[in-house]
PDB file of N, CA, C and O in Angstrom:
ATOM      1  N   UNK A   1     -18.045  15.994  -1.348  1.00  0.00           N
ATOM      2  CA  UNK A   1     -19.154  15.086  -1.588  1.00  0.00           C
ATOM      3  C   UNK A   1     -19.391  14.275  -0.321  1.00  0.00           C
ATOM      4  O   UNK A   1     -18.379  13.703   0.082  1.00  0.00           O
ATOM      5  N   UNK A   2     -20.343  14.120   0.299  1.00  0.00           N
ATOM      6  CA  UNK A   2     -20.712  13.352   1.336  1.00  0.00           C
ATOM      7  C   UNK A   2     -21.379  11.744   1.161  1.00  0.00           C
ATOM      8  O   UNK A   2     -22.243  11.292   0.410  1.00  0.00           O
ATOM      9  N   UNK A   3     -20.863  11.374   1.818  1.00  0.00           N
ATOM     10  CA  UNK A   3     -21.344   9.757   1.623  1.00  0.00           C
ATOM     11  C   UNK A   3     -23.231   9.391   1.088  1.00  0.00           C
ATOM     12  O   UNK A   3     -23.780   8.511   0.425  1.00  0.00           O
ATOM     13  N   UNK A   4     -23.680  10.614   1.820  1.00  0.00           N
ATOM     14  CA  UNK A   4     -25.342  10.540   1.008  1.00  0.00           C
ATOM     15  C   UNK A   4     -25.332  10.352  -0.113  1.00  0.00           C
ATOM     16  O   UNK A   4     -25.965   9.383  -0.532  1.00  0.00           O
ATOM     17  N   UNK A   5     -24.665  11.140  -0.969  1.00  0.00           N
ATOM     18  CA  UNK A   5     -24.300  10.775  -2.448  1.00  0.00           C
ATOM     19  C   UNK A   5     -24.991   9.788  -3.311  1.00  0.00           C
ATOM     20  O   UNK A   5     -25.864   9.713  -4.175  1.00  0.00           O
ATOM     21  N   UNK A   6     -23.770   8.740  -2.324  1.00  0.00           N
ATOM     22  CA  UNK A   6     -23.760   7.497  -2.815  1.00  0.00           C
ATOM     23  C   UNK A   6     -25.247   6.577  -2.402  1.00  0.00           C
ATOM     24  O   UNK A   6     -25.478   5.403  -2.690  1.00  0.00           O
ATOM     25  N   UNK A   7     -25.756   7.133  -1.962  1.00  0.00           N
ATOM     26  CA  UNK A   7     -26.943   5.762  -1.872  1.00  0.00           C
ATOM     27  C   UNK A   7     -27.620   5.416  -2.959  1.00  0.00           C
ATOM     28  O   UNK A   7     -27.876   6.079  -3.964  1.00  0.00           O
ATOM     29  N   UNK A   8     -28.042   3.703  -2.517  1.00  0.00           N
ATOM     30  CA  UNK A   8     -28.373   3.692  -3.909  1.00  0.00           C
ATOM     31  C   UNK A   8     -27.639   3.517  -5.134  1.00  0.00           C
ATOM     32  O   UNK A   8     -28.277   3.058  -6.081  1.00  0.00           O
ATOM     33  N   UNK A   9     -26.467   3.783  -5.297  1.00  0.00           N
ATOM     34  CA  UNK A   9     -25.497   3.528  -6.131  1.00  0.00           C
ATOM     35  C   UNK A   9     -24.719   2.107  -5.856  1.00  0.00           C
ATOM     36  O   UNK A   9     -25.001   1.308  -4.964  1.00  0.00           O
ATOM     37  N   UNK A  10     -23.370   1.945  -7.114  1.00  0.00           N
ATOM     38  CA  UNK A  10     -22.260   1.209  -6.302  1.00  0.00           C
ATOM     39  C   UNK A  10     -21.782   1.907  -5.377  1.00  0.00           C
ATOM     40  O   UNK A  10     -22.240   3.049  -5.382  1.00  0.00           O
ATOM     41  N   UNK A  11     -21.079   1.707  -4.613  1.00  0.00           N
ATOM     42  CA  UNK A  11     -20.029   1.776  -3.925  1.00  0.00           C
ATOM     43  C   UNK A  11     -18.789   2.204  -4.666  1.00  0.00           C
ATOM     44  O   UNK A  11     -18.125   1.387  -5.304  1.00  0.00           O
ATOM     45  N   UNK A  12     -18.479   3.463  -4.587  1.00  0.00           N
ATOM     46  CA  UNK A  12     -16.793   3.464  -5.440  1.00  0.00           C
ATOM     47  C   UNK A  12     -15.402   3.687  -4.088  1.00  0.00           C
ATOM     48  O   UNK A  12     -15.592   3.178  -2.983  1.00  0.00           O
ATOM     49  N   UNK A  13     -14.220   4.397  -4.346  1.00  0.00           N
ATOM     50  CA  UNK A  13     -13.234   4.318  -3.836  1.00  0.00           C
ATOM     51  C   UNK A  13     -13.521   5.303  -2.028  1.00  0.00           C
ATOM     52  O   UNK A  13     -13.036   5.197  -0.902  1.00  0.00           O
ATOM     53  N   UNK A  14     -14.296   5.959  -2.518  1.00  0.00           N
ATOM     54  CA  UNK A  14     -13.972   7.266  -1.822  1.00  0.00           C
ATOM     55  C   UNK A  14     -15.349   6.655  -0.633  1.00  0.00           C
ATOM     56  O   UNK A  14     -15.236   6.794   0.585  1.00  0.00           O
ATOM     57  N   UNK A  15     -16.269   6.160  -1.129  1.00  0.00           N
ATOM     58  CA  UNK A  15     -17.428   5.254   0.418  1.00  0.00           C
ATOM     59  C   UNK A  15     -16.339   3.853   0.988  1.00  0.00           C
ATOM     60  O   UNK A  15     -16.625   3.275   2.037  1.00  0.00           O
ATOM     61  N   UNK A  16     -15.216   3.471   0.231  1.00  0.00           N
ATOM     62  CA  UNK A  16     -14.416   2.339   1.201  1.00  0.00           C
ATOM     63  C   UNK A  16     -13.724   2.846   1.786  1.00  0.00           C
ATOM     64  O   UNK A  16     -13.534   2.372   2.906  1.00  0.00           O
ATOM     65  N   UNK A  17     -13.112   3.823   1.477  1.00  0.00           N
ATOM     66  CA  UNK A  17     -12.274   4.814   2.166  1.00  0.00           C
ATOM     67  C   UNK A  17     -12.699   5.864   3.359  1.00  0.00           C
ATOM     68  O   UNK A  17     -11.898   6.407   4.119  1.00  0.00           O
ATOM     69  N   UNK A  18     -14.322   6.060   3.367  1.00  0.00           N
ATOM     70  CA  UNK A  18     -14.501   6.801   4.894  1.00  0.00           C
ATOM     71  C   UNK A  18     -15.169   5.492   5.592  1.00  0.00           C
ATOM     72  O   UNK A  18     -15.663   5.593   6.716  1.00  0.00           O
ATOM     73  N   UNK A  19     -15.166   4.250   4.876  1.00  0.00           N
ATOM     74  CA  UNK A  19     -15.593   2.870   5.658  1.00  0.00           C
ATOM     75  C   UNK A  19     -14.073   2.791   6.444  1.00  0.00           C
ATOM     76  O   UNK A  19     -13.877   2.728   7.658  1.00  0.00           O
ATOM     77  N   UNK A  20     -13.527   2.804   5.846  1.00  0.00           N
ATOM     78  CA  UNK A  20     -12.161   2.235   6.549  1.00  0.00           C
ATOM     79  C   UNK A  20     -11.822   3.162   7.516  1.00  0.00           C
ATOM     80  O   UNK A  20     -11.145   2.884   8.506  1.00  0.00           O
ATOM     81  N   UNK A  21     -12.304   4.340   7.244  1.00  0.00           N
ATOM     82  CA  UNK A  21     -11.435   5.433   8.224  1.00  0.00           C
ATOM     83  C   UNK A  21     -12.789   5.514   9.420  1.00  0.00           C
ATOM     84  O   UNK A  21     -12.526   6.132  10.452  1.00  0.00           O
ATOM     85  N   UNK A  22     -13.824   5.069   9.325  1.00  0.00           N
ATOM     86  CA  UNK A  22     -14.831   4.865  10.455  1.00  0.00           C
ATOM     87  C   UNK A  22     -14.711   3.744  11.002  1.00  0.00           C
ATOM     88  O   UNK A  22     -15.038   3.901  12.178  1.00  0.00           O
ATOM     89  N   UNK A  23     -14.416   2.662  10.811  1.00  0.00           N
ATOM     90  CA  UNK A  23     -13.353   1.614  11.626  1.00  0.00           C
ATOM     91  C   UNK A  23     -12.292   1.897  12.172  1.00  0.00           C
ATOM     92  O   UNK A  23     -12.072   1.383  13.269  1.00  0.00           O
ATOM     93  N   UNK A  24     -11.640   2.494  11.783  1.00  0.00           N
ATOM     94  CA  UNK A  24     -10.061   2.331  12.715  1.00  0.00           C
ATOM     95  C   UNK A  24     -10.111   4.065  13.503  1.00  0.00           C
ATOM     96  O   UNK A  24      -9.282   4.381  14.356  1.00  0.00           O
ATOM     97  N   UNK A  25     -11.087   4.912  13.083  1.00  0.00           N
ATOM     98  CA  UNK A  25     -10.579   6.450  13.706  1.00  0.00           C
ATOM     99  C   UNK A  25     -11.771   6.582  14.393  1.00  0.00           C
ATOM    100  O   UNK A  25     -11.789   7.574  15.122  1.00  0.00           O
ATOM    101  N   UNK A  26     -13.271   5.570  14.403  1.00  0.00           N
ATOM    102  CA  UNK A  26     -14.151   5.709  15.374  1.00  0.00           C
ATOM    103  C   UNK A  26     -14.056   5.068  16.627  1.00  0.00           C
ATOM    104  O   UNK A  26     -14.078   3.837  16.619  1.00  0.00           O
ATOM    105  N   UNK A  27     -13.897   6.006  18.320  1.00  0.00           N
ATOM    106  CA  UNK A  27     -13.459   5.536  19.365  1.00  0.00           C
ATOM    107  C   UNK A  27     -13.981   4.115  19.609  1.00  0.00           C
ATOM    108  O   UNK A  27     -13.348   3.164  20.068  1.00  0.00           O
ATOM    109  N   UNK A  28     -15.448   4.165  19.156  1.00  0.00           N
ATOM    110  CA  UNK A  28     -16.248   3.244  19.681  1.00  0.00           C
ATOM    111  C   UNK A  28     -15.749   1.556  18.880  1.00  0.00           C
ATOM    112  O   UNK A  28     -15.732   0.385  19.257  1.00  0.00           O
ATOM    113  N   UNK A  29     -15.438   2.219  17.756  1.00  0.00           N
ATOM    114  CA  UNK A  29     -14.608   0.406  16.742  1.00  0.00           C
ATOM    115  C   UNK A  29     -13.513   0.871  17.017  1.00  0.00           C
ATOM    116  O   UNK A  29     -13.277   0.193  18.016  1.00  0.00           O
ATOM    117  N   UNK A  30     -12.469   1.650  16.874  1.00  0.00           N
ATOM    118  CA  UNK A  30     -11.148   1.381  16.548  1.00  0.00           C
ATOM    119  C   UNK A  30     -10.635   0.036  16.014  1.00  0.00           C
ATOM    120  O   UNK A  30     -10.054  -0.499  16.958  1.00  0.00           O
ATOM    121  N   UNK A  31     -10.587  -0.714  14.984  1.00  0.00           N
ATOM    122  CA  UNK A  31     -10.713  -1.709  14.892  1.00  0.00           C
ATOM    123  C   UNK A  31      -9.789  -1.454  13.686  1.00  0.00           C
ATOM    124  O   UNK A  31     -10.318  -0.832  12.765  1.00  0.00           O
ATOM    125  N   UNK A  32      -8.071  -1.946  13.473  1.00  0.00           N
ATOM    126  CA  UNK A  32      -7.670  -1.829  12.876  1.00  0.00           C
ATOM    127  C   UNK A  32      -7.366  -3.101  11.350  1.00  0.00           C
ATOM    128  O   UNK A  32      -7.018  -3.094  10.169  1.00  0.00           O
ATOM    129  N   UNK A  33      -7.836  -4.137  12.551  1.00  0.00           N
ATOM    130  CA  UNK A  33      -7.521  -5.388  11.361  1.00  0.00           C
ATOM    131  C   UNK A  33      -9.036  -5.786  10.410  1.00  0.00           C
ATOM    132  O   UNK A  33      -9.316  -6.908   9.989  1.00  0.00           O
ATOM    133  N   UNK A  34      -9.988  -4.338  10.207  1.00  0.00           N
ATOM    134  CA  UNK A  34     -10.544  -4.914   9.596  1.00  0.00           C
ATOM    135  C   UNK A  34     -10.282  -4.231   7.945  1.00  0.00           C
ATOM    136  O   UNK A  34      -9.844  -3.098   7.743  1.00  0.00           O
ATOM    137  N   UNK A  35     -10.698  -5.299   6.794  1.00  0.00           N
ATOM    138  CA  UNK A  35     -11.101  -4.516   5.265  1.00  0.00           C
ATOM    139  C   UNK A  35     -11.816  -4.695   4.772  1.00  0.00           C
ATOM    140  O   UNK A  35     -12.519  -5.704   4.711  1.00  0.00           O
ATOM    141  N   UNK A  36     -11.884  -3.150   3.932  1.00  0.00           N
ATOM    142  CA  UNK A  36     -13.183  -3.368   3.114  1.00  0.00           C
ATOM    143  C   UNK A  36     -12.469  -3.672   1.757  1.00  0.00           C
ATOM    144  O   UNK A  36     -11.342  -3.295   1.437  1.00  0.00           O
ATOM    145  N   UNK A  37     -13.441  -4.514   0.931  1.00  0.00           N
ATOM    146  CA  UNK A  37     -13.428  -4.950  -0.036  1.00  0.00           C
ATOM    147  C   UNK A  37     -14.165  -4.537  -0.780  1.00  0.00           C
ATOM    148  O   UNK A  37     -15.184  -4.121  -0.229  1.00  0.00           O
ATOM    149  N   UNK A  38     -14.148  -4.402  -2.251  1.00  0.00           N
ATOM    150  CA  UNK A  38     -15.361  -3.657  -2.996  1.00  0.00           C
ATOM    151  C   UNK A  38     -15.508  -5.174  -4.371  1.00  0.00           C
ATOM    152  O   UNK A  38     -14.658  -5.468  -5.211  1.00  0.00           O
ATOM    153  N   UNK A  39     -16.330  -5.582  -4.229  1.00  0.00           N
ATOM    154  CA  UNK A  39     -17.121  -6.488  -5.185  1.00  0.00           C
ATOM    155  C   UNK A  39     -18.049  -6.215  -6.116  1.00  0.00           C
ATOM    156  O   UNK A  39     -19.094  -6.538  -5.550  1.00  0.00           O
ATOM    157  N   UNK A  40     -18.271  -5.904  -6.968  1.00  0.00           N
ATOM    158  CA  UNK A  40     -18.925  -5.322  -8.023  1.00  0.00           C
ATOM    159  C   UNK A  40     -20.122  -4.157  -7.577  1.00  0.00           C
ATOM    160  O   UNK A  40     -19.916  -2.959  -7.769  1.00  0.00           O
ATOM    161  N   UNK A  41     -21.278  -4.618  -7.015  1.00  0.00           N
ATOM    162  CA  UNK A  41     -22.127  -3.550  -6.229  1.00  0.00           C
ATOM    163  C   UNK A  41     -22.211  -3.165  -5.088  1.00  0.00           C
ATOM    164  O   UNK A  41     -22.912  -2.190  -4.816  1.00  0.00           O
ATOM    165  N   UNK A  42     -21.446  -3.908  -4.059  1.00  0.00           N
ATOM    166  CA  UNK A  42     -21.414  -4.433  -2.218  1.00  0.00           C
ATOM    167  C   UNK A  42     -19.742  -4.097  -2.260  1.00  0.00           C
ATOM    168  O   UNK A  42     -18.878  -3.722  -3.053  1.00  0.00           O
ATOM    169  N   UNK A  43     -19.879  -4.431  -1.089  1.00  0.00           N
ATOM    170  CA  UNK A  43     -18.855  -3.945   0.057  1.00  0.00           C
ATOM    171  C   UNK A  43     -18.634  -5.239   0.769  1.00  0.00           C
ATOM    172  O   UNK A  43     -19.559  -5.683   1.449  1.00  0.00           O
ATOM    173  N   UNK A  44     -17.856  -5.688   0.711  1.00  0.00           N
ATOM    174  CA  UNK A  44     -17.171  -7.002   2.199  1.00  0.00           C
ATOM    175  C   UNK A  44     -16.184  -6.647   2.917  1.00  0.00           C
ATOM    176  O   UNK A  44     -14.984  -6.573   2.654  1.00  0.00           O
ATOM    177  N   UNK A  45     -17.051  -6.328   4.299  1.00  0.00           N
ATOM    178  CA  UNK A  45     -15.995  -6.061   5.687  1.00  0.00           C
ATOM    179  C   UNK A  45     -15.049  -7.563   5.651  1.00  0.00           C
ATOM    180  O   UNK A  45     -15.578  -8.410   4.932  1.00  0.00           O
ATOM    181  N   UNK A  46     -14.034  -7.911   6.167  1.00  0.00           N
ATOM    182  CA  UNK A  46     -13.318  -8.996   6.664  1.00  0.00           C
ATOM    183  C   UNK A  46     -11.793  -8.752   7.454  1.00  0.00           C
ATOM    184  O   UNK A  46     -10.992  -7.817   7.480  1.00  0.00           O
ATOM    185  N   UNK A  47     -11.850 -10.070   8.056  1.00  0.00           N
ATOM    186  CA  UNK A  47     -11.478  -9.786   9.326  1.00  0.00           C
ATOM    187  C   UNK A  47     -11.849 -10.161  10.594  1.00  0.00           C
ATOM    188  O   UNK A  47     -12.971 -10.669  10.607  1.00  0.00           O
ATOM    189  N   UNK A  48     -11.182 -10.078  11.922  1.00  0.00           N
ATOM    190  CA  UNK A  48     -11.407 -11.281  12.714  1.00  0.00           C
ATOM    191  C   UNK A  48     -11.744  -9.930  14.216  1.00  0.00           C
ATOM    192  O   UNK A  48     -10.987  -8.966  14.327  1.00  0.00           O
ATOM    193  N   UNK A  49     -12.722 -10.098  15.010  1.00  0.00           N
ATOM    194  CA  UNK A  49     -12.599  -9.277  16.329  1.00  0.00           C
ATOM    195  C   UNK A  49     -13.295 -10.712  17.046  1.00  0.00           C
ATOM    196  O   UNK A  49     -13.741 -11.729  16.514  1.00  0.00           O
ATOM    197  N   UNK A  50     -13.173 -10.307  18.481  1.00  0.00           N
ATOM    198  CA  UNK A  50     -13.165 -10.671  19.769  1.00  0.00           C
ATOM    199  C   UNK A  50     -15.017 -11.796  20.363  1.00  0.00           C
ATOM    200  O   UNK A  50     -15.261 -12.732  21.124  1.00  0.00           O
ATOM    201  N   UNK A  51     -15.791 -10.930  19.452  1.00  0.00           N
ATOM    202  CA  UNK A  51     -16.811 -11.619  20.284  1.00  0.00           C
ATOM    203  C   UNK A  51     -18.112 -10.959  18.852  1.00  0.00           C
ATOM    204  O   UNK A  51     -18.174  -9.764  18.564  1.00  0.00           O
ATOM    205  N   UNK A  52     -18.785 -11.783  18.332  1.00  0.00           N
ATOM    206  CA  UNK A  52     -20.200 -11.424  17.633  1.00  0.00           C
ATOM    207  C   UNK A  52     -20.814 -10.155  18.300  1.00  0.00           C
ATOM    208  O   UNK A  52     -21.497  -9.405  17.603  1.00  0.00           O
ATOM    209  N   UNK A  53     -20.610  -9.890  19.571  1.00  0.00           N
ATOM    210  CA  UNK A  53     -21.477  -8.447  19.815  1.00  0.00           C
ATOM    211  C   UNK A  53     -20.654  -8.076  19.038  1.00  0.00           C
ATOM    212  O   UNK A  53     -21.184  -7.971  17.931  1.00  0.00           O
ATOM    213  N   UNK A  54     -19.259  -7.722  19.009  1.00  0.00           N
ATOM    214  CA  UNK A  54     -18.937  -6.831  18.669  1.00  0.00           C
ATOM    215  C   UNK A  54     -18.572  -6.562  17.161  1.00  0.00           C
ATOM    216  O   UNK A  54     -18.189  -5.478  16.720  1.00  0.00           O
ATOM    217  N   UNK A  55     -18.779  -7.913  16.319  1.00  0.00           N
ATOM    218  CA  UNK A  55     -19.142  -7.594  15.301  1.00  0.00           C
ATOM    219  C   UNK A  55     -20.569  -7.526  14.729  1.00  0.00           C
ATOM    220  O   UNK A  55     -20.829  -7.462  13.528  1.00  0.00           O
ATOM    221  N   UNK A  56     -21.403  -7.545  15.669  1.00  0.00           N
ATOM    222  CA  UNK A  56     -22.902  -6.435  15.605  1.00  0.00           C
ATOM    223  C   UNK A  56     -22.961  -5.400  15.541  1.00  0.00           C
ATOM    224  O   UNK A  56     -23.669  -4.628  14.894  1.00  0.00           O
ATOM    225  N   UNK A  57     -21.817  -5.234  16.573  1.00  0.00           N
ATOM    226  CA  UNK A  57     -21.848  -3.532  16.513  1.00  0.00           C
ATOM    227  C   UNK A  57     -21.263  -2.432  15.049  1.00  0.00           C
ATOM    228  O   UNK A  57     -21.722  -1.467  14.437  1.00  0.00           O
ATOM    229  N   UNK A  58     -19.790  -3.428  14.989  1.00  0.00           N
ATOM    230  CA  UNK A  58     -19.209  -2.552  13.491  1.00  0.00           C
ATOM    231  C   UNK A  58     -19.907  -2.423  12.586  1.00  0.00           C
ATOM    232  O   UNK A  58     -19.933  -1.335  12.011  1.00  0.00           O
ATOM    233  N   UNK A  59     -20.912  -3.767  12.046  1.00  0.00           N
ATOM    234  CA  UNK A  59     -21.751  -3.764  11.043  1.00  0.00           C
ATOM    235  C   UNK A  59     -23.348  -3.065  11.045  1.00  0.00           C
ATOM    236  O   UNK A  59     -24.205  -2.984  10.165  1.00  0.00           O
ATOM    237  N   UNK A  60     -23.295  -2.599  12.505  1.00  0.00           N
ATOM    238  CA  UNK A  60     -24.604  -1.460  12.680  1.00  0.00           C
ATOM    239  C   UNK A  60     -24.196  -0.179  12.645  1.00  0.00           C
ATOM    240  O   UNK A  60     -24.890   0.681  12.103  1.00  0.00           O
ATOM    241  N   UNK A  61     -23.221   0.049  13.122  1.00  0.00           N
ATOM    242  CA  UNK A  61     -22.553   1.156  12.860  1.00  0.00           C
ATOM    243  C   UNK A  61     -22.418   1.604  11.324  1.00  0.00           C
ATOM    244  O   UNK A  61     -23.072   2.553  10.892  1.00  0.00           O
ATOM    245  N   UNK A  62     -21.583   0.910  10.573  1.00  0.00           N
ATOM    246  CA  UNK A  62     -21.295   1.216   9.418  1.00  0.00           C
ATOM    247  C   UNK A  62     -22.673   1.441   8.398  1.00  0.00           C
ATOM    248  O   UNK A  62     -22.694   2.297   7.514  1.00  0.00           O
ATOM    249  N   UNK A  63     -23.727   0.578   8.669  1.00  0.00           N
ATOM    250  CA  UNK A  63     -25.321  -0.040   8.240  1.00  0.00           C
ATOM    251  C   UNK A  63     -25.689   1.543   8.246  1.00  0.00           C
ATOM    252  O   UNK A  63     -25.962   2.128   7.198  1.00  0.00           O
ATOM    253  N   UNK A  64     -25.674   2.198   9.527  1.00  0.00           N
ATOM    254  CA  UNK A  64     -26.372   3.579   9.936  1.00  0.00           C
ATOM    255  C   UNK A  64     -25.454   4.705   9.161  1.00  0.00           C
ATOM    256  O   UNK A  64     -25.484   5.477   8.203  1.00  0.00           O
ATOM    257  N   UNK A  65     -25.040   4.484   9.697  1.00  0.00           N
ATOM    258  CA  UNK A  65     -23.484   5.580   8.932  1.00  0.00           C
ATOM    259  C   UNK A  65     -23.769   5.121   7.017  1.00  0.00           C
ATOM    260  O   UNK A  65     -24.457   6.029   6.551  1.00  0.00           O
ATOM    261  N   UNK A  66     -23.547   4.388   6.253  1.00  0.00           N
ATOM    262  CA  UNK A  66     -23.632   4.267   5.096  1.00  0.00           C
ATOM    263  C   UNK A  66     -25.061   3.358   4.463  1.00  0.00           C
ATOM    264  O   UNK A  66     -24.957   2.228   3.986  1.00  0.00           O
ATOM    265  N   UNK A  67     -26.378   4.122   4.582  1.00  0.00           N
ATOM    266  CA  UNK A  67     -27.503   3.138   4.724  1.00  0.00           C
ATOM    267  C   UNK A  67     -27.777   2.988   3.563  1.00  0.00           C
ATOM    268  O   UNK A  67     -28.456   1.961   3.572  1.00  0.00           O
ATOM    269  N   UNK A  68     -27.672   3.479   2.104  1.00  0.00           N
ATOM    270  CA  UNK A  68     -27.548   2.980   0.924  1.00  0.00           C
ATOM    271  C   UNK A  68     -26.371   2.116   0.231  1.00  0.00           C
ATOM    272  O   UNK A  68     -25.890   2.439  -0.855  1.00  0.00           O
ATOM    273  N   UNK A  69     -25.972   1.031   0.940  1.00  0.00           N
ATOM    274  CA  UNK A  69     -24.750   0.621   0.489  1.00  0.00           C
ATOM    275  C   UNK A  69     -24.653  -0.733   1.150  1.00  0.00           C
ATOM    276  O   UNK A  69     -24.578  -1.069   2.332  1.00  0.00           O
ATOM    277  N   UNK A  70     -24.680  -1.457  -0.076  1.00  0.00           N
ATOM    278  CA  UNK A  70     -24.686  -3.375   0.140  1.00  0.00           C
ATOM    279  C   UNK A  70     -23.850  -3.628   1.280  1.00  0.00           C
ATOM    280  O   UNK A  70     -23.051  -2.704   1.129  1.00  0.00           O
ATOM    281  N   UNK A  71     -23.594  -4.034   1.977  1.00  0.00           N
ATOM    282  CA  UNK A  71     -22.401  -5.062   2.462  1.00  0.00           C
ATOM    283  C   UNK A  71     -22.858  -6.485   3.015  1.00  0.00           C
ATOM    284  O   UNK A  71     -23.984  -6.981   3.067  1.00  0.00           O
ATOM    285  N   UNK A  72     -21.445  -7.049   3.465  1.00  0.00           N
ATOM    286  CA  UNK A  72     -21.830  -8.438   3.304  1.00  0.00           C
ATOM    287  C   UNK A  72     -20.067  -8.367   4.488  1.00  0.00           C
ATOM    288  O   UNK A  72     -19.025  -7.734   4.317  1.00  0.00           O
ATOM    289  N   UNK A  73     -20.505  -9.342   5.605  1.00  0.00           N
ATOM    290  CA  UNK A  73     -19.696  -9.101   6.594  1.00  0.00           C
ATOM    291  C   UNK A  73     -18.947 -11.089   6.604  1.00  0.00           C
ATOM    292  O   UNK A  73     -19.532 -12.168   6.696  1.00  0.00           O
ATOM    293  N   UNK A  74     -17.712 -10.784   6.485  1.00  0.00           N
ATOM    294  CA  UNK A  74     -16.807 -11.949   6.366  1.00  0.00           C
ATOM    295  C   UNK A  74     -16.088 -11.924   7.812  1.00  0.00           C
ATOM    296  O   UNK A  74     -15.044 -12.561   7.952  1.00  0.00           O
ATOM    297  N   UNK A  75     -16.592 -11.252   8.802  1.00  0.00           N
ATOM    298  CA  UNK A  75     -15.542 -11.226   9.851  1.00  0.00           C
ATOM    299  C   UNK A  75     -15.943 -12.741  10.479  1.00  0.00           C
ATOM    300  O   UNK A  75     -16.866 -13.553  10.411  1.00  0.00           O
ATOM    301  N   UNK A  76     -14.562 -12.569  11.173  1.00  0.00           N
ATOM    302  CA  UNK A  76     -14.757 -14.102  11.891  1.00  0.00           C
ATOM    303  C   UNK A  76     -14.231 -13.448  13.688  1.00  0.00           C
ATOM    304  O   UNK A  76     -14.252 -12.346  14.237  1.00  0.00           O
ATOM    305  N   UNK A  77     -13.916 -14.482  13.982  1.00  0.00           N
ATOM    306  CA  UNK A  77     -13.943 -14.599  16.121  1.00  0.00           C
ATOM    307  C   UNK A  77     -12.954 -14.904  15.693  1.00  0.00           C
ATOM    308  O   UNK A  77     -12.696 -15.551  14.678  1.00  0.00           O
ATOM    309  N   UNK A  78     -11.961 -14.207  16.859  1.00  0.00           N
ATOM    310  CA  UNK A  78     -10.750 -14.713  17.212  1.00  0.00           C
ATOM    311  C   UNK A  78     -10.771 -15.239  18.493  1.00  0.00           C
ATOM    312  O   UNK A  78     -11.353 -14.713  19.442  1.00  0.00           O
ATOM    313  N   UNK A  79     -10.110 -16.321  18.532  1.00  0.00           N
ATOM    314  CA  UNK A  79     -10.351 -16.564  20.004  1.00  0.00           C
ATOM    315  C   UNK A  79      -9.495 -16.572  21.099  1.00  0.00           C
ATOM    316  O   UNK A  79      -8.346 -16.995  20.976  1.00  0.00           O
ATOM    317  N   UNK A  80     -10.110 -15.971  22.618  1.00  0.00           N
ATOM    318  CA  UNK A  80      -9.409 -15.105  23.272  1.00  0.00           C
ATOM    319  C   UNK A  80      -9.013 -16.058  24.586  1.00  0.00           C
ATOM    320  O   UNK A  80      -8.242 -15.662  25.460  1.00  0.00           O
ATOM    321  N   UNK A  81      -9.475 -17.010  24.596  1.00  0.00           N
ATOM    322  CA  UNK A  81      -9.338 -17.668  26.213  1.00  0.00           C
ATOM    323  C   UNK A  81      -8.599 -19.397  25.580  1.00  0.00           C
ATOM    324  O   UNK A  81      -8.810 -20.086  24.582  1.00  0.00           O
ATOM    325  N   UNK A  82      -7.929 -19.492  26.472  1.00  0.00           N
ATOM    326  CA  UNK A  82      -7.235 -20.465  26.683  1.00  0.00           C
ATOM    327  C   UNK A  82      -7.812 -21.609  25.924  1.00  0.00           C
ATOM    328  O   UNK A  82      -8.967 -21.782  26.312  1.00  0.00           O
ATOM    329  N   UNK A  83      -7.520 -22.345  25.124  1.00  0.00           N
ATOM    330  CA  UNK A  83      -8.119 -23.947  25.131  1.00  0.00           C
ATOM    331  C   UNK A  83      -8.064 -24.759  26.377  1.00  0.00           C
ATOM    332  O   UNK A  83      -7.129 -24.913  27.163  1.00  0.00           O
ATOM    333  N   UNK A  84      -9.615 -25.384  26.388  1.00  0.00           N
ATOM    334  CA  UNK A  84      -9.708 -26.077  27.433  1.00  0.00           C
ATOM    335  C   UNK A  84      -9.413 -27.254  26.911  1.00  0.00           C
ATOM    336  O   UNK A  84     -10.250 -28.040  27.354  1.00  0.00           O
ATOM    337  N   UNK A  85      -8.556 -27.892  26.093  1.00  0.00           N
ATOM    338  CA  UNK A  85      -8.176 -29.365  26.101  1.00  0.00           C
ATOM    339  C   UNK A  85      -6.966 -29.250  25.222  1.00  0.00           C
ATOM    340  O   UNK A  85      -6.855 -28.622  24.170  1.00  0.00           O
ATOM    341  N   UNK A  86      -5.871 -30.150  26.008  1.00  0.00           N
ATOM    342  CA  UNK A  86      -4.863 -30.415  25.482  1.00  0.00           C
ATOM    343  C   UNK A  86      -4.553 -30.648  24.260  1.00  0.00           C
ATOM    344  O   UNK A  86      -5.451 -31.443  23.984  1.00  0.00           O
ATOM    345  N   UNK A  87      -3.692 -30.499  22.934  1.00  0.00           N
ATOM    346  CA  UNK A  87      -3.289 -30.670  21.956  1.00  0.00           C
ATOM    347  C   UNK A  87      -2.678 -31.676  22.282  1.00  0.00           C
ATOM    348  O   UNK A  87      -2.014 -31.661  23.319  1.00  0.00           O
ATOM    349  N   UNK A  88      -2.760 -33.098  21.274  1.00  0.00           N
ATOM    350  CA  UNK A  88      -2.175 -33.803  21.167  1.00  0.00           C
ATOM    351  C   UNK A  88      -1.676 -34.314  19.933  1.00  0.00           C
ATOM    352  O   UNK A  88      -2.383 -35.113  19.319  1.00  0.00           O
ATOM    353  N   UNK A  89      -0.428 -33.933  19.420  1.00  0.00           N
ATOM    354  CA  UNK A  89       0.556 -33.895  18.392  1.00  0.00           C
ATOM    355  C   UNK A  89       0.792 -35.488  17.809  1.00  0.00           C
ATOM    356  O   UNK A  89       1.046 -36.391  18.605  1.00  0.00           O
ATOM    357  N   UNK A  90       0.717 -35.660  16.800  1.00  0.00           N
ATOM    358  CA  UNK A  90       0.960 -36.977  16.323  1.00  0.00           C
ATOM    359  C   UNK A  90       2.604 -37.416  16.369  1.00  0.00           C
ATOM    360  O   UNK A  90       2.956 -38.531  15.984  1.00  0.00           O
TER     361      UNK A  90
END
């Protein structure tokens, strides 16, 4: 069964499961810390990468790749560069 299938439908086990495996086994995301979640009709990516492009990109990717199928993106920024101001501990 191919993911076309599903458009238009819910979302069941087997569209989170080539979501997940097109995140972490596509060169272009390899992106292992992200999940999908399945919520009654939608899908929630979550999870933390590097910079908003690049969670533009996972969620266009996946958008094109699965175009009948809700999602709703919880990722957040991790952040990669130094703090520029001292912590000061009580």
């Amino acid at each position: 069964m191919t993911s076309s299938a599903h458009a238009g439908g819910p979302p069941d086990e087997y569209v989170e499961a080539e979501i997940h495996r097109l995140l972490t086994e596509n060169p272009e995301i390899a992106e292992q810390g992200i999940t999908v979640v399945r919520r009654e009709n939608s899908l929630i990516l979550q999870g933390e990468v590097e910079s908003p492009h690049r969670r533009d990109e996972i969620m266009r990717q996946v958008a094109e790749r699965f175009p009948g199928i809700p999602l709703t993106t919880d990722i957040g920024l991790i952040r990669t560069q130094a703090p520029t101001e001292i912590e000061q501990l009580p």
